[in-house]
C-alpha positions in Angstrom: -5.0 18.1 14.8 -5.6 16.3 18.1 -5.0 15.7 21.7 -6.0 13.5 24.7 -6.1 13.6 28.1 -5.3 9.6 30.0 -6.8 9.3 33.6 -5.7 6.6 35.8 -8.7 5.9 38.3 -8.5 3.0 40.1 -9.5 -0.1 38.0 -10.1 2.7 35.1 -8.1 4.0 32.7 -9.9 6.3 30.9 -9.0 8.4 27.2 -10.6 11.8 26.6 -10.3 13.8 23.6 -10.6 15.1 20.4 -9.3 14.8 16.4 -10.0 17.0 13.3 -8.9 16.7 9.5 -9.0 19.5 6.8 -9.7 17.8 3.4 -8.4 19.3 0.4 -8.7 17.9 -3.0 -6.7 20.5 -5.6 -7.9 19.2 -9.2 -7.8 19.2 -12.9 -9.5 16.6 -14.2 -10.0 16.6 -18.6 -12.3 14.2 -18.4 -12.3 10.2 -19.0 -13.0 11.2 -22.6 -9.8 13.2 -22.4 -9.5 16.8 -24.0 -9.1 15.9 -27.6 -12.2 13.1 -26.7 -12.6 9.2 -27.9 -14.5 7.0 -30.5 -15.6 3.6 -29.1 -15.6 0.7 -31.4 -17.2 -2.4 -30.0 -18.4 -4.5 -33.1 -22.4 -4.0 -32.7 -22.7 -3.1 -36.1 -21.0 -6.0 -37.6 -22.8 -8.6 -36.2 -25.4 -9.5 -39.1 -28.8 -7.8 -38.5 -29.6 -4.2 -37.9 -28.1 -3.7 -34.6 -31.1 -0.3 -34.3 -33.8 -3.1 -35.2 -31.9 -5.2 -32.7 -31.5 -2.2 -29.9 -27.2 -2.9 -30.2 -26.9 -6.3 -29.9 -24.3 -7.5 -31.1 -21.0 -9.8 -31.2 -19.2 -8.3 -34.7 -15.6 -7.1 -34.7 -14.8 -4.2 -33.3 -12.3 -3.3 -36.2 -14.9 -3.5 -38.6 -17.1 -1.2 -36.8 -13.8 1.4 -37.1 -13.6 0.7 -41.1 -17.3 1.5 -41.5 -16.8 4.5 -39.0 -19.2 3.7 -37.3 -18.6 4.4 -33.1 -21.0 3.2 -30.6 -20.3 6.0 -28.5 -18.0 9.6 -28.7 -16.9 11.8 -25.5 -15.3 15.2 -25.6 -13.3 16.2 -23.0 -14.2 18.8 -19.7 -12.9 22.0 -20.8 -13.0 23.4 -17.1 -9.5 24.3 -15.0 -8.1 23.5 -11.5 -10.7 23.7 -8.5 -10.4 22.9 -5.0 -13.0 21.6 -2.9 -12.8 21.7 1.3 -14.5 19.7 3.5 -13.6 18.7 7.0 -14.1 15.7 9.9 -14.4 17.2 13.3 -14.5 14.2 16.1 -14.1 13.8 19.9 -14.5 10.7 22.2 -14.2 9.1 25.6 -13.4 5.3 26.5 -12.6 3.6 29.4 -10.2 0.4 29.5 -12.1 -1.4 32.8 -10.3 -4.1 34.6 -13.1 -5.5 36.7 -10.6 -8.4 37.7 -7.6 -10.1 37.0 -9.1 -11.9 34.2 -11.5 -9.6 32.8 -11.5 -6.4 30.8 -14.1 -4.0 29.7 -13.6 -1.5 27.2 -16.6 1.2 26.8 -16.7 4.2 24.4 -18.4 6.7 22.3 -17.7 8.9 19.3 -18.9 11.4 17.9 -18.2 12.0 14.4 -18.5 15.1 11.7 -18.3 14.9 8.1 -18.9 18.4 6.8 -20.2 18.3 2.9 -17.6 19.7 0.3 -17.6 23.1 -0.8 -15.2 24.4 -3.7 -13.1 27.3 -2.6 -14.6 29.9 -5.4 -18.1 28.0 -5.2 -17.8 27.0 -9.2 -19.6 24.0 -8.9 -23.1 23.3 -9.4 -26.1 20.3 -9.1 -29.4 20.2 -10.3 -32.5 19.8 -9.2 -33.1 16.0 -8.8 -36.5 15.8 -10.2 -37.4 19.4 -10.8 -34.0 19.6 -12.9 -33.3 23.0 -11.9 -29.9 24.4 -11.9 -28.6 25.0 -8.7 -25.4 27.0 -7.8 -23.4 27.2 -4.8 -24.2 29.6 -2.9 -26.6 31.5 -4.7 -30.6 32.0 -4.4 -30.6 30.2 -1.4 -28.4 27.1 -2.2 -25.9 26.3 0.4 -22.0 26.1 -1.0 -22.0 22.4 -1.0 -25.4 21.7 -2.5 -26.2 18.8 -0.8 -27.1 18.5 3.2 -25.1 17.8 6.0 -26.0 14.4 7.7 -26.5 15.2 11.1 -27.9 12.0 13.0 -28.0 9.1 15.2 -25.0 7.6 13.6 -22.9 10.5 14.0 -22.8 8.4 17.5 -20.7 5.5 17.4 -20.4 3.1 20.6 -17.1 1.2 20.8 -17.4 -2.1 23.0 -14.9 -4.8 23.7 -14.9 -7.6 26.3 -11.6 -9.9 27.2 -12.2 -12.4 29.4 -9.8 -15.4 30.9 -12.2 -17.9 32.2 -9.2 -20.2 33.0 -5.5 -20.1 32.1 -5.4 -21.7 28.7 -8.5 -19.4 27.5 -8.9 -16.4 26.0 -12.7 -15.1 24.8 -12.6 -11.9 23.2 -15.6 -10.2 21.8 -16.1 -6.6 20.6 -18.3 -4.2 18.4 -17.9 -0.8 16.8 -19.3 1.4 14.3 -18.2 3.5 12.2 -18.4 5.8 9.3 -16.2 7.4 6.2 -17.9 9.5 3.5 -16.3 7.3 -0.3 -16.5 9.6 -3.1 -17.1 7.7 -6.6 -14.2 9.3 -8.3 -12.8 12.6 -9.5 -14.9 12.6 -12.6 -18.6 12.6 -10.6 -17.7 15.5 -8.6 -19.9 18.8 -9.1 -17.1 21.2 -10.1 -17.2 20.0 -13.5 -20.7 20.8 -14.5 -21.4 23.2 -16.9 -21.6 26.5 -16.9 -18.0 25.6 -15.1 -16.9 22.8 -17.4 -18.0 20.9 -19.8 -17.9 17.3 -21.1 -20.0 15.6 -24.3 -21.3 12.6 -25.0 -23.0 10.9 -27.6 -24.5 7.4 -28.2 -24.4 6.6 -31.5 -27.6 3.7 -31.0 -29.8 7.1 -30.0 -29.1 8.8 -33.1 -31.4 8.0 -36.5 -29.3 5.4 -38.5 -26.9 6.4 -39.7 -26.3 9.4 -38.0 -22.6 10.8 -38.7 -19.8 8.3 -39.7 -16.0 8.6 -38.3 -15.2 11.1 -41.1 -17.6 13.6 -39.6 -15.9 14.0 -36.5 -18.0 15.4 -33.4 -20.7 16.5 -35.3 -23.3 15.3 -33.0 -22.0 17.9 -31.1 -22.3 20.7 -33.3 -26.1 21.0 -33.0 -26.6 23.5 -30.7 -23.0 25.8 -30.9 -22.9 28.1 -27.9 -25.5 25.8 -25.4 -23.2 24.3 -22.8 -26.0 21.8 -22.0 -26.3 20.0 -25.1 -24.5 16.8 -25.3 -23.1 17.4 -22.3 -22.8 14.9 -19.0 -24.2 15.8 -16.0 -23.1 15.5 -12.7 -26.3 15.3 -10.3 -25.8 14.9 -6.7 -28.6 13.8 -4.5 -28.9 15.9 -2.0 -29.3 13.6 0.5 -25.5 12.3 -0.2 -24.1 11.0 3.4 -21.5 8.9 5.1 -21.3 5.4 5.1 -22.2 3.8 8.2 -20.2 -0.1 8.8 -21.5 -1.9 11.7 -18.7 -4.4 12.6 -18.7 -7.2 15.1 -16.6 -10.8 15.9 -16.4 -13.2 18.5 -13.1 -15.4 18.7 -12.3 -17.8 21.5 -8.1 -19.1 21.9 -7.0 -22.0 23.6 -3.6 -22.6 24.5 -1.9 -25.9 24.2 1.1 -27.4 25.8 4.0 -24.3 25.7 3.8 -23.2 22.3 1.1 -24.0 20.8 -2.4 -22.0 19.9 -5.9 -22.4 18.3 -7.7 -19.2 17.8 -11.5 -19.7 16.2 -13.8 -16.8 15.7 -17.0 -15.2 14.2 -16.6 -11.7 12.1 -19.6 -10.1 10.6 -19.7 -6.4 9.2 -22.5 -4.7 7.7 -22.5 -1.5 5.6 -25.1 0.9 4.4 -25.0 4.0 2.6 -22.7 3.5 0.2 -22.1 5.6 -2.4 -23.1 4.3 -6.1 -23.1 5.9 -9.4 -26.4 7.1 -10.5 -27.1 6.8 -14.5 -30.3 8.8 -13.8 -30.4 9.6 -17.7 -31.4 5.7 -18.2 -35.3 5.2 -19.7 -37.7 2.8 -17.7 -38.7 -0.6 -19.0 -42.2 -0.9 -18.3 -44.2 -3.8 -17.9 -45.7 -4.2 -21.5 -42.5 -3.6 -22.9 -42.7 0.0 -23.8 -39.9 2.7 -22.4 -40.8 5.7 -20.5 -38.6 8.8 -19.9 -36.2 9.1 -16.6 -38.3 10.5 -14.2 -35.1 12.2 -12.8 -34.6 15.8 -14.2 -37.9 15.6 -15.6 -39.5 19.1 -14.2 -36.7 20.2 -17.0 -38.0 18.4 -20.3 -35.4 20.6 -22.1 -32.9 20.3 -20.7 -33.7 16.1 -19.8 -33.4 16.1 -24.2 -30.5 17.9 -24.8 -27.6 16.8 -22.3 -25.8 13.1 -23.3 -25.8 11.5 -20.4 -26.1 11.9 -16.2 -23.5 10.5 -14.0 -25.1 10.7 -10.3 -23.8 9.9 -6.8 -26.0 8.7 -4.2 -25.3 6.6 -1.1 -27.9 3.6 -1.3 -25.5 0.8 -1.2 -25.5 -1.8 1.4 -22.7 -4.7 1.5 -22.5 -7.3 4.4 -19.4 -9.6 5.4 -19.7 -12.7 7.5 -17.1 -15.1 8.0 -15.4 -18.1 10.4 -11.7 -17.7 10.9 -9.3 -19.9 12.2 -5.9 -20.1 13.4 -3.3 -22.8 14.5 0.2 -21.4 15.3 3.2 -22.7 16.7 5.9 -20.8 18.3 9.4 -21.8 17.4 9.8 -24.8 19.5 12.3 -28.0 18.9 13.4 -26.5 15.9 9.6 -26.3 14.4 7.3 -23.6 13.7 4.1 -23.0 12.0 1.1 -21.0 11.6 -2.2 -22.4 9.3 -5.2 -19.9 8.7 -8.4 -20.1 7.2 -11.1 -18.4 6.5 -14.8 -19.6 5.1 -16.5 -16.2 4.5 -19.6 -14.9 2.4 -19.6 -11.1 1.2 -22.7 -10.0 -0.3 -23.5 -6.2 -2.0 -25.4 -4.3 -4.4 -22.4 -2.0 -4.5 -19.2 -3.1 -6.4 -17.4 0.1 -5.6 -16.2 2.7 -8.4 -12.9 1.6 -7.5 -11.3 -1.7 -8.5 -8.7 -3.5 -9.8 -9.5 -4.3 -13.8 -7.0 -7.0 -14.1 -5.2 -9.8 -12.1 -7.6 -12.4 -10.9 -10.5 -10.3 -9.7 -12.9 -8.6 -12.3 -15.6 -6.1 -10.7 -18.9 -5.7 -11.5 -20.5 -2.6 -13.2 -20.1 0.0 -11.0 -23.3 1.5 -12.7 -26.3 -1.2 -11.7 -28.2 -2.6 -15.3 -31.9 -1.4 -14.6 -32.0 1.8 -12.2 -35.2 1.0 -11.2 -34.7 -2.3 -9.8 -32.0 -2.5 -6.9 -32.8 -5.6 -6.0 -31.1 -7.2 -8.9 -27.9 -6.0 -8.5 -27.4 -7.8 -5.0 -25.1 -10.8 -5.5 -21.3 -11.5 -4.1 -18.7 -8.8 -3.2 -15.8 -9.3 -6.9 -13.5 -10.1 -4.1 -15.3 -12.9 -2.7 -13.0 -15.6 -1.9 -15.1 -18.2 -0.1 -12.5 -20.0 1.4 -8.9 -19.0 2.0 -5.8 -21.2 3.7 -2.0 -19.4 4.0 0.3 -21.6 6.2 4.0 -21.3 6.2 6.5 -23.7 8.6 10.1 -23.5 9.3 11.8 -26.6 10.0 15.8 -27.4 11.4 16.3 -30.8 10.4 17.3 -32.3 14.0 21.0 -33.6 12.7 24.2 -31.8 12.9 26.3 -31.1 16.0 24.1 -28.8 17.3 21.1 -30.7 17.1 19.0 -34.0 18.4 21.0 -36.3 16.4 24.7 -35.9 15.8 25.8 -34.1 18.2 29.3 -35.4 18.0 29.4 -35.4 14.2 32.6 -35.3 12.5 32.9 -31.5 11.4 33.4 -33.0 7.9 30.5 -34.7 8.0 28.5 -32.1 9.9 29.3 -30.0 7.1 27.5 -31.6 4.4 24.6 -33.9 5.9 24.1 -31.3 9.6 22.9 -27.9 9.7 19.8 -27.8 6.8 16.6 -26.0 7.2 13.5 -26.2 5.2 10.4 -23.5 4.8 7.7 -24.0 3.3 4.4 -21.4 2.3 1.2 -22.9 1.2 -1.2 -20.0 -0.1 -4.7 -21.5 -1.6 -8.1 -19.5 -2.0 -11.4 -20.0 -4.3 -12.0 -18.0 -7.4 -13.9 -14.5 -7.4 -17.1 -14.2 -8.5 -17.6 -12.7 -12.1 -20.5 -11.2 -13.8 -21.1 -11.6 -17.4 -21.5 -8.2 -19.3 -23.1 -7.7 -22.6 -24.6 -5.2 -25.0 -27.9 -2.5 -23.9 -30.8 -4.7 -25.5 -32.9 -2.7 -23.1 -33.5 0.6 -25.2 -33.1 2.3 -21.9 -29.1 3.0 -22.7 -28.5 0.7 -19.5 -24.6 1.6 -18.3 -24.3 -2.2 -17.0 -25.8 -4.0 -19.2 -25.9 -8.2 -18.6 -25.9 -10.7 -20.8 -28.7 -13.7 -20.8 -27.9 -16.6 -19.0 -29.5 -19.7 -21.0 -27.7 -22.9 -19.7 -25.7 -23.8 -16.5 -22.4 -22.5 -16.7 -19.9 -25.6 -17.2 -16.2 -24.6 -16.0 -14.0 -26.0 -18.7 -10.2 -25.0 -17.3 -8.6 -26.1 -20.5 -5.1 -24.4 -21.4 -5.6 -25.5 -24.8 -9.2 -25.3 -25.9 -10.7 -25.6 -29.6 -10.8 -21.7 -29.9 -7.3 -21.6 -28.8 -5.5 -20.5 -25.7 -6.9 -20.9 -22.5 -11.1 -21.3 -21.7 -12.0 -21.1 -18.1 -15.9 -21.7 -18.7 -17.7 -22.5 -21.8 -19.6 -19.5 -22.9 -22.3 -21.2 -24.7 -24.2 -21.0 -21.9 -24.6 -17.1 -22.1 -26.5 -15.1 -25.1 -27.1 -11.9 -25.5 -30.5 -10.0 -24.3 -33.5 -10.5 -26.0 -34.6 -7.1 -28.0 -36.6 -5.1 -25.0 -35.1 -7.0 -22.2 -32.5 -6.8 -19.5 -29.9 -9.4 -19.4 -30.7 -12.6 -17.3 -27.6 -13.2 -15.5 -27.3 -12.0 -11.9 -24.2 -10.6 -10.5 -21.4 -13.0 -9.8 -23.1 -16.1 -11.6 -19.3 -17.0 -12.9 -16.6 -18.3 -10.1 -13.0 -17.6 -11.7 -9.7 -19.3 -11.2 -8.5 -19.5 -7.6 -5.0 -20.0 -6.1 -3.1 -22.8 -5.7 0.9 -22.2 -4.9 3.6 -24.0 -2.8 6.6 -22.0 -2.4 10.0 -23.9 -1.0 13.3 -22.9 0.1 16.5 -25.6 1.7 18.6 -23.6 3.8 22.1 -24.8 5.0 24.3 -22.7 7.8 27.9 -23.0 8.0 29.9 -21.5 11.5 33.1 -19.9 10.2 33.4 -18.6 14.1 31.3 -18.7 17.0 29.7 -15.5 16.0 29.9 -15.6 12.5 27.5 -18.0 10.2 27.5 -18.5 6.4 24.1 -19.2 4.9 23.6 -21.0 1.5 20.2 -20.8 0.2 17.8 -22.5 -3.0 14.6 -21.3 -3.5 11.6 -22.7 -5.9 8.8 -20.2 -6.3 5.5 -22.2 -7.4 7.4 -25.2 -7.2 4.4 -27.3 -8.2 4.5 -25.0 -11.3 0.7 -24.9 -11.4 -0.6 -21.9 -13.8 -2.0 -18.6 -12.4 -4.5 -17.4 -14.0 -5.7 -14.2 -14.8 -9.4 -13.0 -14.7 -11.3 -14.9 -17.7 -12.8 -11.9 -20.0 -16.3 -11.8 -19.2 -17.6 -9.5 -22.0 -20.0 -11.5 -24.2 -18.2 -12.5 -27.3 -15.2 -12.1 -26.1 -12.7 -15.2 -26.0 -12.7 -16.8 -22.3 
């Protein structure tokens, strides 16, 4: 719902008003494990030594891992029914469009922004304690119904600002600023509706269990411990309660010259920078101290119970920061003597220690771990945005071939002839861009069950590209320059140390019109897609020994 009132003052034009949304997410989630649960088979135990002398490392076969039945990991499903959790944005805001002269503009405003926390409908959700671990139910012994505060602070005021400015004919400098904010969940399957007592879901890691613990044939009996205790083995969701919206700062600069009638060149500066993101929280994980040895999660730890029992905590907080910079370019043409074209670039940087729980696993970008490798240390996890294309260039141009009667040459072409050599058009789109950065995963050599764990980067990566290597198939990089972690250590390898295939395409088309009547036109057309035929590449797997 929304409305706005326009005043016309003078030089002024002013916008007054106000907007509000009612969120409503209607669920049943079964859990990524699904309701009948999963066995995952990733070949740590066929890999030669020990893999629990080795803390998992490994490069075996997964297959032989099944045959042995022995999983590295088994999930049962949440057990829980539909909820529905409300929340709601309540907004209003003033600007005012200032024409100070002819060739200036102003724009000036301010909003101010609401995001209200969610709250289930029949408050069936629940958090816990962050350090004290306490279970902590909506709406009861002083909890509130979302349980988790409502951000109310200085960004909850967001100045808009814009300047337009003609210093001469031919030029246009524009400039603007804004902030903003949106509160990103990190997917259906983190929210606090399916904790226990409400639902349930299980998890077990194998590599925690005395060697060797149950086999395939046993089923779920990790799970069977403690019948009737919905804690045990079960995943948490923990909520800090300091959750809030993101907050993206976002400013460019971009001056346009004019040349001749037709022609334009538009340059400009656009930065962006983000904080409070939201990132998931494996707040379970051990700490890797110093001299090597572990330590227990300080999270949850007021509740050493309930800390040893559960499988594994999947937390939310909004700590993330990401920031964008970038020069962009354009040259455009308006149709003009039968030709026109527009080329754009863009040289860019985007940096985070946030991938995002939401991402495309496939095509040519791969992202990072959602979950950071070491909990405790932020700072490694900063490295380039998975869809970091450093540069980009998309042009496309049109072109009437000037012969035929109703063109530059040959305008008193035979018909005959006009039919075959006048009349032709050609197009043309160029699309070319870098490859995305990739970050080499690898097995937890941490003992702190790290959810993104790295492998070791031991030699400079050297980018093969060969379509028929020795291994066979297609190897983008050679991936001898990558081992797994040392026993007791975190993997090596920053975030995005790995630049995948980019894109190169040239797409065609020859065009010839025919009048049948002086309204009436009849269009042949051939069309080569790729025409250079170069390969395009999927995302190299970047699990370590996996074939690149």
């Amino acid at each position: 719902y929304e409305d706005t009132m326009t005043i016309n003052k003078g030089v002024h034009t002013m916008h007054l008003g106000f907007q509000g949304w009612r969120q409503r997410i209607n669920s049943f989630y079964s859990g990524n494990n699904g309701r009948a649960g999963t066995f995952t088979f990733d070949g740590r135990y066929t890999a030669g030594p020990n893999p629990f002398a080795t803390a998992g490392g490994g490069t075996g076969q997964a297959e032989a891992d099944f045959m042995l039945g022995l999983p590295a990991e088994i999930g049962g499903g949440v057990n829980g029914g539909t909820w529905g959790q409300r929340a709601n944005i309540f907004s209003t805001f003033f600007q005012d469009d200032w024409h100070v002269s002819p060739t200036l503009t102003i724009n000036l405003g301010l909003r101010w922004e609401l995001h209200t926390p969610w709250e289930e409908v029949k408050n069936r959700q629940a958090n816990f304690g962050l350090f004290s671990g306490a279970l902590e139910l909506a709406g009861q012994d002083g909890n509130s119904r979302a349980l988790y505060n409502q951000y109310n602070g200085i960004t909850n005021y967001q100045p808009r600002i814009g300047i337009a400015w003609n210093p001469r004919k031919s030029t246009v400098i524009r400039s603007a600023y804004t902030l903003s904010s949106y509160l990103e969940g990190t997917g259906t399957n983190l929210r606090l509706p399916i904790n226990p007592p409400f639902a349930h879901e299980e998890d077990a890691k194998y590599q925690s269990l005395s060697f060797p613990g149950s086999t395939l044939s046993d089923g779920f009996l990790p799970f069977l411990a403690n019948p009737g205790d919905p804690f045990a083995g079960a995943t948490l969701r923990v909520w800090d309660p300091n959750v809030r919206p993101a907050v993206s700062n976002q400013w460019n600069f971009t001056v346009q010259q004019q040349f001749a009638n037709s022609t334009t060149l538009q340059v400009g500066y656009v930065g962006q920078r983000t904080t409070h993101l939201a990132v998931p929280m494996p707040y379970l994980q051990k700490q890797l101290l110093p001299d090597g040895t572990i330590a227990n999660s300080p999270y949850l730890a007021g509740n050493p119970t309930l800390q040893s029992e559960i499988g594994q905590i999947s937390g939310t907080a909004t700590n993330g920061n990401q920031s964008y910079n970038a020069l962009q370019a354009v040259l455009q043409k308006r149709l003009s003597n039968g030709l026109e074209y527009s080329v754009a670039y863009t040289y860019s940087k985007c940096m985070t220690d946030s991938s995002g729980y939401y991402g495309s696993w496939g095509g040519q970008a791969t992202p990072t771990s959602p979950y950071w490798q070491n909990l405790y240390d932020k700072k490694a996890e900063w490295g380039p945005c998975y869809y970091d294309a450093q540069q980009i260039l998309t042009s496309y141009a049109t072109y009437d071939i000037p012969i035929g009667r109703d063109r530059a040459l040959g305008k008193n072409m035979n018909k005959v002839v006009d039919a075959v050599v006048g009349g032709w058009q050609v197009n043309g789109i160029l699309s070319l861009h870098t490859g995305f950065p990739l970050t080499m995963s690898g097995f937890d050599a941490s003992g702190t069950n790290s959810r993104g764990a790295r492998a070791d980067c031991i030699a400079p990566v050297n980018i093969l590209g060969e379509q028929n290597s020795p291994s066979g198939g297609y190897q983008w990089f050679d991936p001898s320059a990558f081992a797994p972690a040392a026993p007791g250590t975190f993997g090596s390898c920053g975030v995005g140390t790995v630049r995948g295939p980019g894109l190169h395409t040239l797409d065609l088309s020859l065009a010839k019109f025919f009048s049948v009547t002086e309204r009436q036109k009849l269009e042949f057309r051939a069309e080569a897609i790729n025409v250079t035929n170069t390969p395009i590449l999927n995302s190299p797997n970047v699990g370590l020994g996996s074939t690149n």
